[in-house]
C-alpha positions as CSV (number, residue, x, y, z in Angstrom):
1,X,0.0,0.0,0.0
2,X,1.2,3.3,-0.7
3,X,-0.3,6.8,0.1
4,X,0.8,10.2,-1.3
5,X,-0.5,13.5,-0.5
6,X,0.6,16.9,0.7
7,X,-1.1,19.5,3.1
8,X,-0.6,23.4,3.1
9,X,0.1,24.1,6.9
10,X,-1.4,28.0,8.0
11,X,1.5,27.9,10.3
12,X,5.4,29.4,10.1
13,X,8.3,26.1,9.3
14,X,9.4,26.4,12.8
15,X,6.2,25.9,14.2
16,X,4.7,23.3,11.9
17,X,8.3,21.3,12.6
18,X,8.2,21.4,16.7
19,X,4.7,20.1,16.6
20,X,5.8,17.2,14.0
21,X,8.0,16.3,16.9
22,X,5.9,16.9,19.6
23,X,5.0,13.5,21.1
24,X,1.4,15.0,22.5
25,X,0.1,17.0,19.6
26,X,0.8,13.8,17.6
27,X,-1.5,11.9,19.8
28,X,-4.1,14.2,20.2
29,X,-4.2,13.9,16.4
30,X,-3.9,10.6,15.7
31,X,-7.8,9.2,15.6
32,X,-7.7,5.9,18.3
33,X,-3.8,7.4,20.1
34,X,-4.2,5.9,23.5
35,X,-0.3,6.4,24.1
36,X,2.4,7.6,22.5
37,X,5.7,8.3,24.9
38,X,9.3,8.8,23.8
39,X,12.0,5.5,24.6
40,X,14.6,7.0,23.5
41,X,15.3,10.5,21.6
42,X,14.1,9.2,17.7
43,X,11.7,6.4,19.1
44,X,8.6,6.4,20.2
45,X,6.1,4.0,21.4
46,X,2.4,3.7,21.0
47,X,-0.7,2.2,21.3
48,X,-3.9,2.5,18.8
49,X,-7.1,1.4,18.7
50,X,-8.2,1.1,15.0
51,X,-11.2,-0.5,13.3
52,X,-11.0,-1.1,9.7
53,X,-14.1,-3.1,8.1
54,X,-14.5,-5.9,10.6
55,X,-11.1,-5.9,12.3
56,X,-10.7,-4.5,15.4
57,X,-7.7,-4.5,17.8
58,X,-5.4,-2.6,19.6
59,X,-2.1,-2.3,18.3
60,X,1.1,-1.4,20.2
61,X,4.3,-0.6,18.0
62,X,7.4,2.0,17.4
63,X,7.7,4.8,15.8
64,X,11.6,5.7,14.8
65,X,12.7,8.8,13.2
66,X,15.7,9.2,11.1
67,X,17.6,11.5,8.4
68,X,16.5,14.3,10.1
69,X,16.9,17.5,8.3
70,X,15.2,20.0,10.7
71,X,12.7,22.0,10.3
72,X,12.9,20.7,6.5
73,X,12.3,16.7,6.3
74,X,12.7,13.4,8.3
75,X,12.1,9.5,7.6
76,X,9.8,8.3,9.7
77,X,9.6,4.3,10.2
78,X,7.1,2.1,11.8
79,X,6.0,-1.3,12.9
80,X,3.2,-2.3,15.3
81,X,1.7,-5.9,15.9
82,X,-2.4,-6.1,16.8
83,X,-2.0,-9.9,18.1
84,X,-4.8,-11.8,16.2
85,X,-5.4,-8.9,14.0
86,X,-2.5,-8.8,12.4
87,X,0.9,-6.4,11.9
88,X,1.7,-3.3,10.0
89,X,4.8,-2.1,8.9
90,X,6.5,0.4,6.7
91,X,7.9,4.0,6.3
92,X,6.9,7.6,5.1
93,X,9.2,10.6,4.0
94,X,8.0,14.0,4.6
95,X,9.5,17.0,4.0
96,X,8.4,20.6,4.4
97,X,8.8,23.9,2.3
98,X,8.0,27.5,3.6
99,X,6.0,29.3,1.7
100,X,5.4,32.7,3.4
101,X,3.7,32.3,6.8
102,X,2.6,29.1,5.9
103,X,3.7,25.8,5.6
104,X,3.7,23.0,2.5
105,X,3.8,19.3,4.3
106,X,4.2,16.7,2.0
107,X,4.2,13.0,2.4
108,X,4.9,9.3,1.0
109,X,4.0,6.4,2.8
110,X,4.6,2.6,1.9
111,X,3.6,0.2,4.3
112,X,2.5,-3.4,4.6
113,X,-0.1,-5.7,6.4
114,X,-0.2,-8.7,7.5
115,X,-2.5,-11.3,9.2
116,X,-6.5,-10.8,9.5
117,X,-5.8,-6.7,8.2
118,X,-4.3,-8.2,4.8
119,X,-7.7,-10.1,4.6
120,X,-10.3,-7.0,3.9
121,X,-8.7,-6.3,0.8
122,X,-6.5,-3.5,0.2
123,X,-9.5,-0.9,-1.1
124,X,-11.0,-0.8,2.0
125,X,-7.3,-0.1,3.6
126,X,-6.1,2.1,1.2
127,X,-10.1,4.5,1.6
128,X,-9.3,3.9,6.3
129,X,-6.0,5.2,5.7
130,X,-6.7,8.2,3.3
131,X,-9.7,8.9,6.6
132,X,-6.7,8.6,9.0
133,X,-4.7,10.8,7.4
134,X,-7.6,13.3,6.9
135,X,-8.5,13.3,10.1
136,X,-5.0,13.7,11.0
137,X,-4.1,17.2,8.9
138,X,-8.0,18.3,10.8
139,X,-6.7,17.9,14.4
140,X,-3.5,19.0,13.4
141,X,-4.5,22.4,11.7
142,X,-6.3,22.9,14.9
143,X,-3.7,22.5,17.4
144,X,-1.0,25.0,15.8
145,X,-4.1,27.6,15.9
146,X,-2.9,29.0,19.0
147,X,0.0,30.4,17.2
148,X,-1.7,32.4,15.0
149,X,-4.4,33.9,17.7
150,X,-1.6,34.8,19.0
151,X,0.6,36.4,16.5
152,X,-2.9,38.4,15.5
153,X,-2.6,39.7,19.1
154,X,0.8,41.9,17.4
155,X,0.1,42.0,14.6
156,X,-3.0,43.1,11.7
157,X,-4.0,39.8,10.8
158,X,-4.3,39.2,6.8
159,X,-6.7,36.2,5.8
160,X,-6.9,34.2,2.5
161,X,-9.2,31.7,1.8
162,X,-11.7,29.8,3.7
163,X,-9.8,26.2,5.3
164,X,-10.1,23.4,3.2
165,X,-10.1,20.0,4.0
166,X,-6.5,17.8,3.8
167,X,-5.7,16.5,0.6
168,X,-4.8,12.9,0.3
169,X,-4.4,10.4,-3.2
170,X,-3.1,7.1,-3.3
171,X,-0.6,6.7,-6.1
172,X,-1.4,6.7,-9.4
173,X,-4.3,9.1,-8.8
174,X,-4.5,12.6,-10.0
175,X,-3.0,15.3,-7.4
176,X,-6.0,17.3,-6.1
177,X,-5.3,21.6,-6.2
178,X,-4.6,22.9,-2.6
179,X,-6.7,25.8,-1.4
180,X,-4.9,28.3,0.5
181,X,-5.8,28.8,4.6
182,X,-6.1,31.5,6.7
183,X,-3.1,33.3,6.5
184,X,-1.2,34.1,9.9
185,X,0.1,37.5,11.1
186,X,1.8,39.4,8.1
187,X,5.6,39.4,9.0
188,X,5.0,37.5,12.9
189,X,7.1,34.9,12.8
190,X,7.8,31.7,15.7
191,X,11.3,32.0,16.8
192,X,13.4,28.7,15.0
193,X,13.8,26.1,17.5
194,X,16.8,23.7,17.2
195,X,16.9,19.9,16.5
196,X,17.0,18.7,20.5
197,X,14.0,21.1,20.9
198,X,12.1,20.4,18.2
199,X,11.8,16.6,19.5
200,X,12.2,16.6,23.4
201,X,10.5,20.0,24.3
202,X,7.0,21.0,23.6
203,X,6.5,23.4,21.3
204,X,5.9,27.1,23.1
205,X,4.7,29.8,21.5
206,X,5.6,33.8,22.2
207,X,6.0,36.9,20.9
208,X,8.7,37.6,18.0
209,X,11.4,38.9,19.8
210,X,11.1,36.5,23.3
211,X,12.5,33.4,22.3
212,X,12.3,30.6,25.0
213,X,15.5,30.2,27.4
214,X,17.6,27.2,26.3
215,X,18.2,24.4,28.7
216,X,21.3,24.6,31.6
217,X,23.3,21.9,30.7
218,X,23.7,19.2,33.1
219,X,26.6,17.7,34.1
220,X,27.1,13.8,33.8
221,X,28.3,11.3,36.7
222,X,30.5,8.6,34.8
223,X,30.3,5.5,36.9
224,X,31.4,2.0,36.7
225,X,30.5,-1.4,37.9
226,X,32.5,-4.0,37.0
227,X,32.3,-8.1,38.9
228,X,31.5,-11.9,38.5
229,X,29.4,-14.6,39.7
230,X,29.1,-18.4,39.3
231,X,26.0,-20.1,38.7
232,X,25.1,-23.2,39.5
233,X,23.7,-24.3,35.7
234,X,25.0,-25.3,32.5
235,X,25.6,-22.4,30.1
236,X,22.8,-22.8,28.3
237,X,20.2,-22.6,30.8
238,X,22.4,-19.5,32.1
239,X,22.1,-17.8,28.8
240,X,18.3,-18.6,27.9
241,X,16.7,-17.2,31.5
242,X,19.4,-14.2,31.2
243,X,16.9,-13.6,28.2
244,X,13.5,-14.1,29.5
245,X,11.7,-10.6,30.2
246,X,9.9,-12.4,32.7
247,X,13.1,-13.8,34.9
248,X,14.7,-10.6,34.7
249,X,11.8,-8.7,35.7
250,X,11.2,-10.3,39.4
251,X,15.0,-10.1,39.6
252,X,15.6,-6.6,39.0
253,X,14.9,-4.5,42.1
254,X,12.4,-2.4,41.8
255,X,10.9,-3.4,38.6
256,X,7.3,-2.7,38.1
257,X,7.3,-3.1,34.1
258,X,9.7,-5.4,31.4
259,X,8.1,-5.6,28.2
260,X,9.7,-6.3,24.6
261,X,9.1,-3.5,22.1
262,X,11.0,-5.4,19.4
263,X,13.0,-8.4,19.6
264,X,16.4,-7.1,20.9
265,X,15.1,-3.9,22.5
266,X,13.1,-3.5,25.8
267,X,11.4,-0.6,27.7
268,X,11.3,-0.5,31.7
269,X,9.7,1.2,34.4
270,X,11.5,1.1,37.5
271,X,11.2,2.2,41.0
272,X,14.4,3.5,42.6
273,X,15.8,5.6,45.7
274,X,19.2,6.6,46.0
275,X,20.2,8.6,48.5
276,X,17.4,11.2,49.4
277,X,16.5,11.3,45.5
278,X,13.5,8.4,45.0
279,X,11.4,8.4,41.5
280,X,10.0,6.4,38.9
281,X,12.2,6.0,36.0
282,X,11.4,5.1,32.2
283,X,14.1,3.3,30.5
284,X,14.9,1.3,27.5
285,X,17.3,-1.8,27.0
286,X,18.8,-2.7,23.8
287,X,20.7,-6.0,23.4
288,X,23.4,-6.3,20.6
289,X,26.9,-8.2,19.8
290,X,25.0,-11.3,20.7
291,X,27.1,-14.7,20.6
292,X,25.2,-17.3,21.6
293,X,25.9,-18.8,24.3
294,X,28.4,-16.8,25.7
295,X,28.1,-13.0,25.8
296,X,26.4,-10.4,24.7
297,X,26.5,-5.8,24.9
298,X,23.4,-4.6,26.7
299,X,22.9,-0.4,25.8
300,X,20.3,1.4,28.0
301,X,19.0,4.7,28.0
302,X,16.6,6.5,30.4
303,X,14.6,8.9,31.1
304,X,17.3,12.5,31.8
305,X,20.0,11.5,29.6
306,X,21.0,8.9,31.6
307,X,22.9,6.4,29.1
308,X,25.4,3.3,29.3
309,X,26.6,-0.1,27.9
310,X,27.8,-3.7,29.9
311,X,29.5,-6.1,28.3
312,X,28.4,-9.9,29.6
313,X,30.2,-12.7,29.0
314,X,29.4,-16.4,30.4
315,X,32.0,-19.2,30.6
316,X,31.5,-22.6,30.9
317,X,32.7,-24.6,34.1
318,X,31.7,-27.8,33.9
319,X,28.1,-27.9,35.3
320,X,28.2,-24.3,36.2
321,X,28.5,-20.9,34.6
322,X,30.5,-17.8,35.2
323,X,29.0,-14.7,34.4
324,X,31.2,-11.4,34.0
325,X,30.0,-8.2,33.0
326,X,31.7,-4.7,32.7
327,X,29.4,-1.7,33.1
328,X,29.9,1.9,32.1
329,X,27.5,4.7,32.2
330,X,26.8,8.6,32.6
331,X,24.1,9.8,34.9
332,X,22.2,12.6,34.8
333,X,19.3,14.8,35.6
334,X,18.2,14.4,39.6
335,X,20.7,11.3,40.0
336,X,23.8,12.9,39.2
337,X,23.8,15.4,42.0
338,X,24.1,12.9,44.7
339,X,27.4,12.0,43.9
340,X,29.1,8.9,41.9
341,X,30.5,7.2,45.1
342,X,26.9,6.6,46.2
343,X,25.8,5.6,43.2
344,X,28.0,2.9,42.7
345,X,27.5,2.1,46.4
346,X,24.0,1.4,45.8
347,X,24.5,0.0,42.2
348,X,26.7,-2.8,43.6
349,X,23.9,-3.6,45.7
350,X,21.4,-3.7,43.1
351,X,23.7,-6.0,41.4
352,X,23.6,-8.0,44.4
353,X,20.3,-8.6,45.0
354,X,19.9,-9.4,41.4
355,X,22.1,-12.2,41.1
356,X,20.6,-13.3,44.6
357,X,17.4,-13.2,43.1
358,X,18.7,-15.2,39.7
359,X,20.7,-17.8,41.1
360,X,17.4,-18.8,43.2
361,X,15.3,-19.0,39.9
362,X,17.6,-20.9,38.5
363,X,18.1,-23.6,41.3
364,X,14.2,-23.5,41.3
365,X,14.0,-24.3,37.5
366,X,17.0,-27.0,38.1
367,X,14.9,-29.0,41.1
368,X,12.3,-28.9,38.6
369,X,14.0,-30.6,35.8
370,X,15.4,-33.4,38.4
371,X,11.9,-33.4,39.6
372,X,10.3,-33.8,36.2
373,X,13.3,-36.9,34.9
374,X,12.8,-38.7,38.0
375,X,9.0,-39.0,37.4
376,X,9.5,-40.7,34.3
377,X,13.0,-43.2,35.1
378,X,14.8,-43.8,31.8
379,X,15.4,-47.6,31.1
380,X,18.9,-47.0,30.7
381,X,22.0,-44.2,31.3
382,X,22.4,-43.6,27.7
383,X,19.3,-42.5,26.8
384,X,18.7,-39.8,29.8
385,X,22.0,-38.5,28.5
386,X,20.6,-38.1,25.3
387,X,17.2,-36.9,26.3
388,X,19.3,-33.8,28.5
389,X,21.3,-33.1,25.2
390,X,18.1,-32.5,23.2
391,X,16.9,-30.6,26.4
392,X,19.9,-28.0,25.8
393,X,19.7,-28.2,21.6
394,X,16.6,-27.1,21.8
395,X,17.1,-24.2,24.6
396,X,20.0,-23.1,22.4
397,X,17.4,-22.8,19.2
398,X,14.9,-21.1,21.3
399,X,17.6,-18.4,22.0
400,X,18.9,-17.9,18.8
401,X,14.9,-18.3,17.4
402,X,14.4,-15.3,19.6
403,X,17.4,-13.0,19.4
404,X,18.3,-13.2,15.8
């Protein structure tokens, strides 16, 4: 499927740009947005309700922006799964052009379905995704009205024609003729706001001349966290539960959320106090360098700034498994001002009552096992060995099935 169309925006560059990147005009636009909440500084995730013909589900997926070329053009890629339903996947370009006060948006979108969605037939997706995008440009128009009430306020305003409803064609069709909006102020113009503002600040408007006060910087708290720990289970089973969102959540201290978002990267919400600074932090986790089964880079980012990488590595010793890892990070925001010894202080015993936690799930899942061969005796010693052998070949495909 493929959708082209273009929009003429009654707004200045700037201001059509920072709400573009503005993570809650976008959902107060999009028809069915129940969330949509930065994970990182180009990605976003979200969650929509949409009915098209007889399908109806709630999808949850990512939004990633890239080639950003503010305020003039970005790539923006998606994917989002609706379980039963089906997926959707694809991309869109758009790019902007000033023209005056006012703002020419255009767009081209190529996307895929899959599942029950693919089943309705691809007119009935193709006329629900020109109404999306209709409604879209409508919602849209509204929320960067503001700025020109506003800039009227200063300045005589000068109005063109009446508003006219978005334009939108699938390819191949004939491009409809744009009808000019209301114009804004004549010569009142937004104050340009840079790339980091245009996608992590909301979008505030003021009088020419008053631009908004840029951020303090803050100053980062390296810290590092470096140790081992033997395990008493093979490698394999190491690996596999070192991999299971749902191991690693009742683990992790504090953890009230672990949920996968793709299938190497994870977002988290957790619980912490350090020091006299407690809070709830956002936070995703992307895994990389995997080499099954014996190490892995784990990159996280959170909510402030906060950003870092640890290098794991398991070794096999005999029926047991060490586990090393090498941790490097930069706080910030609230966090960094208490100080880098405390962090670490209460890091290490984070770490602590992790592995504490992890080594007692996997003594629980190894007394299982033994429990489970003992209820059914093998006739022989030969073929138990061979029955734990296809135990591990088959843990070792489920982790490369799911990490690849």
């Amino acid at each position: 499927m493929e959708l082209i169309g273009e929009k003429l925006i009654p707004a200045p560059i700037s201001a059509t740009w920072a709400a573009l990147n503005d993570a809650e005009v976008l959902k107060s636009c999009i028809a069915g947005c129940e969330s949509l909440d930065h994970v990182q500084a180009n990605m976003l995730a979200a969650q929509v309700a949409l009915k098209i013909g007889p399908v109806k589900a709630r999808f949850k997926g990512t939004l990633t922006l890239s080639d950003m070329n503010p305020p003039h053009s970005y790539v923006v890629s998606f994917e989002g799964q609706g379980g039963i339903a089906g997926f959707g996947k694809g991309a869109a370009d758009v790019s902007l052009t000033e023209q005056g006060d006012q703002t020419l948006l255009r767009y081209a979108a190529r996307a895929q379905v899959g599942g029950r969605l693919a089943q309705v037939g691809s007119r009935l997706i193709d006329a629900a995704a020109a109404k999306i995008t209709e409604d879209f440009f409508a919602a849209f128009e509204v929320q960067l009205q503001p700025a020109s009430v506003e800039a009227a306020a200063y300045q005589p305003a000068v109005l063109g024609k009446a508003g006219a409803p978005a334009t939108s064609r699938l390819a191949g069709a004939a491009a409809p003729k744009v009808v000019a909006h209301s114009l804004p102020a004549a010569g009142a113009r937004l104050p340009p706001l840079s790339a980091a503002a245009a996608v992590d600040q909301p979008n505030v408007f003021a009088q020419t001349g008053a631009p908004a006060k840029p951020r303090p910087a803050v100053a980062a708290t390296p810290i590092q966290l470096v140790g081992e720990r033997v395990f008493p289970a093979p490698i394999f089973a190491t690996f596999n539960a070192m991999n299971n969102a749902d191991v690693l959540k009742s683990c992790i201290v504090g953890c009230e959320s672990l949920e996968h978002l793709r299938a190497d990267t994870l977002v988290a919400v957790l619980a912490l106090g350090i020091g006299p600074v407690g809070a709830r932090f956002k936070s995703t986790f992307q895994v990389s360098d995997m080499r099954i089964p014996s190490g892995y880079v784990l990159s996280f980012e959170g909510e402030g700034g906060t950003r870092g990488s640890a290098n794991i590595s398991l070794i096999e010793e005999g029926r047991q498994t060490r586990v090393r890892y090498a941790l490097q990070a930069e706080v910030r925001g609230a966090l960094a001002k208490v100080g880098p010894r405390l962090i670490e202080a209460v890091s290490a015993q984070v770490a602590k009552g992790f592995f504490s936690a992890f080594e007692a799930r996997l003594l629980q899942a190894t007394a299982d096992m033994a429990a489970d061969r003992s209820a059914v005796p093998a006739k022989t010693g030969a073929p138990a060995k061979r029955w734990l052998w296809v135990l591990l070949a088959g843990a070792a495909a489920a982790a490369y099935t799911m990490w690849r």
